[in-house]
C-alpha positions as CSV (number, residue, x, y, z in Angstrom):
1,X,-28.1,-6.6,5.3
2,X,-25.1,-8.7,5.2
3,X,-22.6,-7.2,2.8
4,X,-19.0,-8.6,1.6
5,X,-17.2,-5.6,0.8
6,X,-14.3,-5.9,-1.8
7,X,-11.2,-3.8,-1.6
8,X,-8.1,-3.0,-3.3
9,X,-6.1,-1.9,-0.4
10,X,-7.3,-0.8,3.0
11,X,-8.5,2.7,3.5
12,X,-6.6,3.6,6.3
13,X,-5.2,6.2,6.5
14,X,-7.5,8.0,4.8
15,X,-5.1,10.3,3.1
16,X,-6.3,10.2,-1.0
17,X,-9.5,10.6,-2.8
18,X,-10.3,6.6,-3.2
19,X,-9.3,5.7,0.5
20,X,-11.7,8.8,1.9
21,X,-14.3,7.3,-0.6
22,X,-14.0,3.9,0.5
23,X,-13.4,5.1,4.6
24,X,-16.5,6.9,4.4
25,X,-18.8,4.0,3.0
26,X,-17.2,1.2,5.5
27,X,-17.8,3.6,8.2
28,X,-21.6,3.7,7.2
29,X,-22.0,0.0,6.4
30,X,-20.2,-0.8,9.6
31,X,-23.1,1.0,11.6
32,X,-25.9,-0.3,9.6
33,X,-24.9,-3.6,8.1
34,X,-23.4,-6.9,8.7
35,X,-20.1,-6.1,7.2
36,X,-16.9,-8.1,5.9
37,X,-13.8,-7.0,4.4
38,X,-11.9,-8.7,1.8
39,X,-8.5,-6.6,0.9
40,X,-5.2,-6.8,-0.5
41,X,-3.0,-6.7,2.8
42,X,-1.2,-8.2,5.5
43,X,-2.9,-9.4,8.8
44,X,-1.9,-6.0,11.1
45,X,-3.7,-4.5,8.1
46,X,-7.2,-6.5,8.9
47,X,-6.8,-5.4,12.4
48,X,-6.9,-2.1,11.7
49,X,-9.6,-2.2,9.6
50,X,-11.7,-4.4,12.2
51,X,-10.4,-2.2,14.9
52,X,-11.4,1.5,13.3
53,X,-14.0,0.6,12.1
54,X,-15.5,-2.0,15.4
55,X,-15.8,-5.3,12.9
56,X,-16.3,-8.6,14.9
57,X,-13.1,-10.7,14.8
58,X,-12.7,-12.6,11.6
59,X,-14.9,-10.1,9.7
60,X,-11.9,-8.6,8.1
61,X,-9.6,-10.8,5.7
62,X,-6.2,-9.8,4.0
63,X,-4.5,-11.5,1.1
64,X,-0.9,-10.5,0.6
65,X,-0.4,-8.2,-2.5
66,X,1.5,-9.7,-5.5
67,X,2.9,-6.8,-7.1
68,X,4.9,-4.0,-4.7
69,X,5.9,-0.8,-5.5
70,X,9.6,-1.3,-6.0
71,X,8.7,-4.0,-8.7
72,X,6.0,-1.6,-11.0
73,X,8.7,-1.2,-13.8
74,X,8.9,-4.7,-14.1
75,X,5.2,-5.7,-13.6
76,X,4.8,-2.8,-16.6
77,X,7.1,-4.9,-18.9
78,X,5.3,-7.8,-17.7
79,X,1.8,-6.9,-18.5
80,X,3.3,-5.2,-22.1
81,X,3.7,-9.5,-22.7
82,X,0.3,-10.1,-21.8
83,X,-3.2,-9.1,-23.1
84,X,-4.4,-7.1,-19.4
85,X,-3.8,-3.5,-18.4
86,X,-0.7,-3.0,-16.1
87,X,-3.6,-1.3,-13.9
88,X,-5.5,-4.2,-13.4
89,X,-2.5,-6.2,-12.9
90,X,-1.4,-4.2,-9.9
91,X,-4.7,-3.5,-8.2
92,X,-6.4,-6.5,-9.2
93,X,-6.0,-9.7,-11.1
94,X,-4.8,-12.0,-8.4
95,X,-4.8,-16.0,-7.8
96,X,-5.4,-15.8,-4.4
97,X,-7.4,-13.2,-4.2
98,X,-10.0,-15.4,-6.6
99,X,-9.0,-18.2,-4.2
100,X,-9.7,-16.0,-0.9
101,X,-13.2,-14.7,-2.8
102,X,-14.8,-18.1,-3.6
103,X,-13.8,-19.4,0.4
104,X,-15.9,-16.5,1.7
105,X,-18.5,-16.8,-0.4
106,X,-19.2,-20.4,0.0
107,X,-18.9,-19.6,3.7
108,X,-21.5,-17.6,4.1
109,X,-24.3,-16.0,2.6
110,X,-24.6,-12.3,1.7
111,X,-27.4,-10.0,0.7
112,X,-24.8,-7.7,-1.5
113,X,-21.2,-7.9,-2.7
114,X,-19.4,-4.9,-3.5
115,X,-16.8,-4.3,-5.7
116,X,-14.3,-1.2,-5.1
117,X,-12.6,-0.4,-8.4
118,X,-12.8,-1.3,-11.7
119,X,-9.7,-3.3,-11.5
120,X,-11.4,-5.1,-8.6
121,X,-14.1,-6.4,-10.9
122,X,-11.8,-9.0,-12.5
123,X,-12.8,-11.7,-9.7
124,X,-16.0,-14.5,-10.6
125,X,-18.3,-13.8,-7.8
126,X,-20.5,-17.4,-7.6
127,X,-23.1,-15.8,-5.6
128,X,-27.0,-15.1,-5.1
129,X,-26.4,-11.7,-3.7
130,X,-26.7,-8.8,-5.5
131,X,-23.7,-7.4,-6.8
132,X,-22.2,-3.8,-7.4
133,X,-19.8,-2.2,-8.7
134,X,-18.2,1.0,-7.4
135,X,-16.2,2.3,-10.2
136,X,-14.7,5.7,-9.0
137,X,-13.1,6.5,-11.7
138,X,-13.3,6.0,-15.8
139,X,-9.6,4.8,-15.6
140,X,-9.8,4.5,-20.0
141,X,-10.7,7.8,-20.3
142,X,-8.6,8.8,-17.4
143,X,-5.2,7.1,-19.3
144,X,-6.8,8.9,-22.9
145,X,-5.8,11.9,-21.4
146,X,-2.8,10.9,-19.9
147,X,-1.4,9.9,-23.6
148,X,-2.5,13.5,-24.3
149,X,0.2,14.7,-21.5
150,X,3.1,12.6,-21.6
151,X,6.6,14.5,-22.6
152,X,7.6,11.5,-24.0
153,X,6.7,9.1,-27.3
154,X,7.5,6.1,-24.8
155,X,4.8,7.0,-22.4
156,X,2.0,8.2,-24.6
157,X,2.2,4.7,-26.5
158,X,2.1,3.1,-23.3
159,X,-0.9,5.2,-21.9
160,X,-2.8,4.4,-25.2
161,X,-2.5,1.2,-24.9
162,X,-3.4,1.0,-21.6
163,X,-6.6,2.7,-22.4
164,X,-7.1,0.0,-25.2
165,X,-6.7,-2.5,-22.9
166,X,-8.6,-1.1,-20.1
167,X,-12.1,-0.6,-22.3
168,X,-12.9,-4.2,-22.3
169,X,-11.5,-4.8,-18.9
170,X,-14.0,-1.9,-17.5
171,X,-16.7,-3.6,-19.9
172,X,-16.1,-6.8,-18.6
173,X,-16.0,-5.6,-14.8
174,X,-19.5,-3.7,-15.7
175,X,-20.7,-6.9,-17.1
176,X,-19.7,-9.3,-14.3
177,X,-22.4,-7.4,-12.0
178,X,-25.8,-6.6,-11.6
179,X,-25.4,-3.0,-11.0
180,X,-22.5,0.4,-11.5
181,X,-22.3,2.9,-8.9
182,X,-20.9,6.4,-10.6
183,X,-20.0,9.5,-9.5
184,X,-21.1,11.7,-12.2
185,X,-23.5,12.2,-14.8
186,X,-20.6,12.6,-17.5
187,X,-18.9,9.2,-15.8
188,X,-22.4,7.3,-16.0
189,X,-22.0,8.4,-20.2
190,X,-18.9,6.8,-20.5
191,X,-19.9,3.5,-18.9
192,X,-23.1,3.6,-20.6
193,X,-21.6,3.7,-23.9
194,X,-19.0,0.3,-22.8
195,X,-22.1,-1.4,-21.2
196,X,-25.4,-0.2,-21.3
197,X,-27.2,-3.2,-20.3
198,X,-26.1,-2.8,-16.7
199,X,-28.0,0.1,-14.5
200,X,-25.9,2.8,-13.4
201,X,-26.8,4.6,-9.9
202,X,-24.7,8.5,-9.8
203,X,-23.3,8.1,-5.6
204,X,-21.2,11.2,-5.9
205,X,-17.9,11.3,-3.5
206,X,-18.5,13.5,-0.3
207,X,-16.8,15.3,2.3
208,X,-17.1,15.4,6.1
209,X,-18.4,19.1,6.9
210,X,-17.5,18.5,10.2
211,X,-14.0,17.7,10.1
212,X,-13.3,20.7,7.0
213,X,-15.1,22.8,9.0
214,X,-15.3,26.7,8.1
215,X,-11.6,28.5,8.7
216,X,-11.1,31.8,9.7
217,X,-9.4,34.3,7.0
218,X,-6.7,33.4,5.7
219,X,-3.4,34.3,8.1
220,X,-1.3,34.3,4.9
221,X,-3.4,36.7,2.3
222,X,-0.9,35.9,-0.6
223,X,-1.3,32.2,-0.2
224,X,-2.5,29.7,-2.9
225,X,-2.6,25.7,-1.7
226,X,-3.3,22.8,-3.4
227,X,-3.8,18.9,-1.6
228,X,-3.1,15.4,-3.2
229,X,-1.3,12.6,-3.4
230,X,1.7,14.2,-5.7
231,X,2.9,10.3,-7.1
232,X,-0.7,10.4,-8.6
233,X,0.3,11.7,-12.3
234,X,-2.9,13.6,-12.6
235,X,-1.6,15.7,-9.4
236,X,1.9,16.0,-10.0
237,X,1.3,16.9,-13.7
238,X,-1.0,19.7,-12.5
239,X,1.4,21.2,-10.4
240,X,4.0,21.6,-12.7
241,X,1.9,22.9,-15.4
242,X,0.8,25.7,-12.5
243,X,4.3,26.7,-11.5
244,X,5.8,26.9,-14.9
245,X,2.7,28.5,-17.0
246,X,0.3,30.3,-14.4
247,X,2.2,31.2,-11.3
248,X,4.7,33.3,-13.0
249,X,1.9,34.8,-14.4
250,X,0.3,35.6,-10.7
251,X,4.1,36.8,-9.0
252,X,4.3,39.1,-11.9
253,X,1.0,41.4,-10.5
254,X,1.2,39.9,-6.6
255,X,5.1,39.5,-6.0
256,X,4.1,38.3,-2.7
257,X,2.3,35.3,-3.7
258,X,3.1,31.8,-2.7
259,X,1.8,28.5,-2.9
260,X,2.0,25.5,-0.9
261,X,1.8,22.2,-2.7
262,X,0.8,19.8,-0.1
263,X,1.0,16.0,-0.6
264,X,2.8,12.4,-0.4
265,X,5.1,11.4,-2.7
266,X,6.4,14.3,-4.5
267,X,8.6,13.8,-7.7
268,X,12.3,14.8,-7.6
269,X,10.8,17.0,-10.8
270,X,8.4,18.9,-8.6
271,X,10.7,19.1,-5.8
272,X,13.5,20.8,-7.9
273,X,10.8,23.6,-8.4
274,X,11.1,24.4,-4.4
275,X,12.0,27.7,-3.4
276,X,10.8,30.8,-1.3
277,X,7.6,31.4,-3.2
278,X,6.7,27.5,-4.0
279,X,6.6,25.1,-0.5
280,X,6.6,21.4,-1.2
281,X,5.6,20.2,1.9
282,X,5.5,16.2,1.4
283,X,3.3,14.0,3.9
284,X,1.5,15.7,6.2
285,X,-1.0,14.1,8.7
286,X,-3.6,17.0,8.2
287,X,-4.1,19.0,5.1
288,X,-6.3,21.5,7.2
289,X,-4.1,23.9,8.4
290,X,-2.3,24.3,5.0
291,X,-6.0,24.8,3.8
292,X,-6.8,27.6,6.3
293,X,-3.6,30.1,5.8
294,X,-4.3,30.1,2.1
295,X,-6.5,32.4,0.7
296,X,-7.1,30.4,-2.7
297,X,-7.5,26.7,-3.4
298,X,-6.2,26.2,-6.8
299,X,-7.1,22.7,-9.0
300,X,-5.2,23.1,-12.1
301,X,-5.6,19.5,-13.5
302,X,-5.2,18.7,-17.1
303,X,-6.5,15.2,-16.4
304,X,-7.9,12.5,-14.1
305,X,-11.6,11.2,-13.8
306,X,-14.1,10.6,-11.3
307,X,-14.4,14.0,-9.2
308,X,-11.9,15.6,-7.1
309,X,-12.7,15.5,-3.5
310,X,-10.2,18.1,-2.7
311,X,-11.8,20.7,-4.0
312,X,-15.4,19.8,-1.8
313,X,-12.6,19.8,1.1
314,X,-11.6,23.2,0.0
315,X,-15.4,24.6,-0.2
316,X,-16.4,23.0,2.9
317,X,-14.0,24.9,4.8
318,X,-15.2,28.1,2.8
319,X,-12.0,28.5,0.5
320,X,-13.1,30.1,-2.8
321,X,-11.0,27.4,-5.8
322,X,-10.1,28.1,-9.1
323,X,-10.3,25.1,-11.1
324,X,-9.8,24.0,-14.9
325,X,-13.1,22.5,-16.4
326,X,-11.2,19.4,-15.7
327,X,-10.4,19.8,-12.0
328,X,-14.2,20.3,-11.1
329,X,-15.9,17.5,-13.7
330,X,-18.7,16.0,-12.2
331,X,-19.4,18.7,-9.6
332,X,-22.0,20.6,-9.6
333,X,-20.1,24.1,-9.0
334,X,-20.8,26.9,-11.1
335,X,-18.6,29.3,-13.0
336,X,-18.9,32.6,-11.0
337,X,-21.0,31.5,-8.8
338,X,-19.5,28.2,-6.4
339,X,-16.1,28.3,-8.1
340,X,-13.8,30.2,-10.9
341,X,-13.2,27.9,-13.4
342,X,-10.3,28.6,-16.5
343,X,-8.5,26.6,-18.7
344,X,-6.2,28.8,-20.2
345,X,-2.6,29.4,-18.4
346,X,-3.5,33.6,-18.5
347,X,-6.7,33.1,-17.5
348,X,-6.7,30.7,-14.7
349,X,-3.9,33.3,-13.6
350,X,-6.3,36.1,-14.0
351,X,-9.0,34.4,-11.9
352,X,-6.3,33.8,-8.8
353,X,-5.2,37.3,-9.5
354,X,-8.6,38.6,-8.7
355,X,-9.2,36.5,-5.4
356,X,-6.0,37.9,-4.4
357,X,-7.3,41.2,-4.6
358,X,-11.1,40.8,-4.3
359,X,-12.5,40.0,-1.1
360,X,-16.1,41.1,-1.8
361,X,-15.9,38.1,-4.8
362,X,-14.3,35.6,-2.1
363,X,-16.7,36.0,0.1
364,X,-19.8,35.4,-2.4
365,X,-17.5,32.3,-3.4
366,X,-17.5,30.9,-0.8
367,X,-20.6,31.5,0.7
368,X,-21.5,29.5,-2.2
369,X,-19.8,26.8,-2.0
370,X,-20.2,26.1,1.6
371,X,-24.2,25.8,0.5
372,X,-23.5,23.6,-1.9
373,X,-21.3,21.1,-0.2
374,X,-23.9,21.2,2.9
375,X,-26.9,20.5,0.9
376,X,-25.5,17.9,-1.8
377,X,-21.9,16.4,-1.1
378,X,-22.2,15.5,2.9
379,X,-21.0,12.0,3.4
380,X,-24.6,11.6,5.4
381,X,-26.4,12.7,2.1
382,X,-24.1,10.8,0.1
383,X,-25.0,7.6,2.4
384,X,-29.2,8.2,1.8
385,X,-28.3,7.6,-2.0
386,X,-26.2,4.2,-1.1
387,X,-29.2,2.8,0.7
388,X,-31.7,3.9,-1.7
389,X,-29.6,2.5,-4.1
390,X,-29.6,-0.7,-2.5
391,X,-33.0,-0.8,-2.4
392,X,-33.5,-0.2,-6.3
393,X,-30.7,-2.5,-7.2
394,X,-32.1,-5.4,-4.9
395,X,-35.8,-4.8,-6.2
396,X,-35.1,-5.0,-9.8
397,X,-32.9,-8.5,-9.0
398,X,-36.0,-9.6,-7.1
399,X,-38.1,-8.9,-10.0
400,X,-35.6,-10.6,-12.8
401,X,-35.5,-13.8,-10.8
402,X,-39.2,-13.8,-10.8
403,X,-39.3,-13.3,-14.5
404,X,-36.7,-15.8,-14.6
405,X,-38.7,-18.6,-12.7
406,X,-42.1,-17.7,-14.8
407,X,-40.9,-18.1,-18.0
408,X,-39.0,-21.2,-16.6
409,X,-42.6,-22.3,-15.7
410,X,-44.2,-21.2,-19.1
411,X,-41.7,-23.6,-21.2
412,X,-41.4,-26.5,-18.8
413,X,-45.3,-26.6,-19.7
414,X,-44.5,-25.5,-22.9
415,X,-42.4,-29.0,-23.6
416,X,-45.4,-30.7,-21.6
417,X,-47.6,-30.0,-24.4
418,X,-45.7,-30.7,-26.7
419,X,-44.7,-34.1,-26.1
């Protein structure tokens, strides 16, 4: 099939759950499809994209982004001014973006466009092709929470109104195509409820069992590790509710705990927390070896949506994880059996405690989990769901337009009669 693939930035490297999500899927498409890439960028960034993933020249387009980082404060007071979401306005909403969208698609013709991101679904796509939306994430529900977090009365008015804003942008990114892709059954709810006119299809994010292969035991037994992007507030926030509520509590019974927090972009209010027992190791090209020498994978988010790939990273290479209820939402790990999960400062502490000292319960962890990664989250499952999905989603358009075309039919004759 020939598929225009839309994306907010380019997936290389891919070093953070959306970027994996998105590397994964163009590496699939790329082998199986007729493929081309529309992305925020510069043109080395289209090379690289046509290079790693083997696109014929020209198949790989890049408009320059609007908004940079260094300008986000400014872009926040901006969109305050205006009725959009300071989200969409960074990721999406974009003249020439609209203007690079409409030159492709009156260039050629495709059998499916696909949208990456909610914020991405801003853009008019005059098209026949079928067209899907891959949300990720439940970014209104994802900034409720974070107005539930923020230390601050300035930041939880502007998280609520972000989430405001961003129901009818979601609802009007579900509306503009013919089909959602979710990664949850709870994440399928929640668009549901904004459009429930447009099919939903639950693609869940995976995880290469190759490359997070099985580790040997831990070499540090006292270790604890956690991986992500640390400027993602979800992340960052998670980390410092660990080291001041719950790691105390574990040094108090295992004085020879520490925990590596491994991840890009660290606030200075994380790295102040740096010390013996608490490594902040910023960017690192591979989270593996961090993931190895630990003996427990902790996820102690307090927010976020979608589902954390990290933690099908951690079971992959048979690390047991103890999660809040948060952390492992939309996953299909089971308290006691896959995963520990707690959402209580003691108890979450109590759970790590008794990994630390439990190898018996480890083992049957992650014995577990390994399974359950295998058998439901490998990308190569993952990727039998996209093309049945395709297949669904292009049979049902099929079926409107020839619903479409009959009742056309039945009132042109219809007026016939009548007159």
């Amino acid at each position: 099939m020939r598929i225009l693939l839309l994306l907010p930035y380019s997936p290389i490297p891919p070093t953070f759950g959306g970027a994996l999500r998105n590397y994964h899927l163009l590496k699939h498409l790329a082998r199986h499809h007729d493929v081309t890439v529309l992305t925020y960028g510069t043109p080395e960034v289209a090379d690289s994209i046509a290079a790693e993933f083997a696109l014929r020249r020209g198949r790989v387009r890049a408009v320059p982004k609007q908004w940079m980082r260094g300008r986000w404060r400014l872009g926040q007071l901006y969109a305050v001014s205006t009725g959009h979401s300071f989200f969409h306005l960074i990721i999406g909403r974009s003249r020439r973006m609209q203007e690079a969208i409409d030159e492709v698609l009156s260039e050629e013709a495709f059998d499916i466009v696909q949208t990456e991101f909610t914020p991405m679904g801003c853009f008019s796509l005059t098209t026949d092709a079928v067209k899907i939306l891959d949300a990720h994430n439940v970014e209104h529900d994802n900034h409720r929470r974070m107005s539930e977090h923020a230390k601050s009365l300035t930041r939880r008015l502007y998280y609520r109104r972000e989430a405001r804003r961003l129901i009818g942008e979601e609802t009007e990114a579900c509306r503009r195509h013919d089909a959602v892709f979710v990664t949850s059954a709870q994440d399928q709810s929640l668009f549901d409820a904004l459009a429930p006119d447009v099919p939903k299809f639950i693609v869940p994010n995976g995880v290469d069992t190759d490359y997070f292969a099985p580790a040997p035991p831990a070499s540090e037994p006292a270790s604890l590790v956690f991986t992500g992007m640390m400027a993602y507030l979800p992340n960052h926030d998670g980390m410092l509710y660990f080291l001041d509520e719950i790691f105390p509590l574990v040094r108090r019974e295992v004085p020879a705990a520490r925990v590596y927090i491994v991840g890009s972009r660290p606030p200075a209010e994380l790295l102040r927390r740096a010390s013996d027992s608490v490594v902040i190791t910023g960017y690192v090209e591979d989270v593996r070896p961090f993931v190895a020498r630990a003996s427990v994978y902790v996820v102690p988010l307090r927010m976020g949506s979608g589902t954390r790939l990290k933690i099908l990273e951690a079971l992959a290479m048979k690390r047991p994880v103890v999660t809040t209820s948060i952390g492992c939402e939309g996953l299909a790990v089971s308290h006691g059996e896959s995963a520990l999960v707690a959402d209580e400062p003691l108890a979450f502490a109590r759970q790590v405690i008794d990994l630390l000292h439990d190898d018996e319960l480890r083992k049957k962890l992650t014995r577990a989990g390994y399974d359950l990664v295998r058998e439901q989250y490998d990308w190569s499952v993952v990727h039998r769901r996209v093309e049945e999905a395709y297949e669904e989603i292009r049979k049902r358009a099929f079926l409107q337009r020839i619903g479409r075309a009959h009742r056309g039919c039945r009132e042109s004759q219809m007026a016939e009669h009548s007159s």
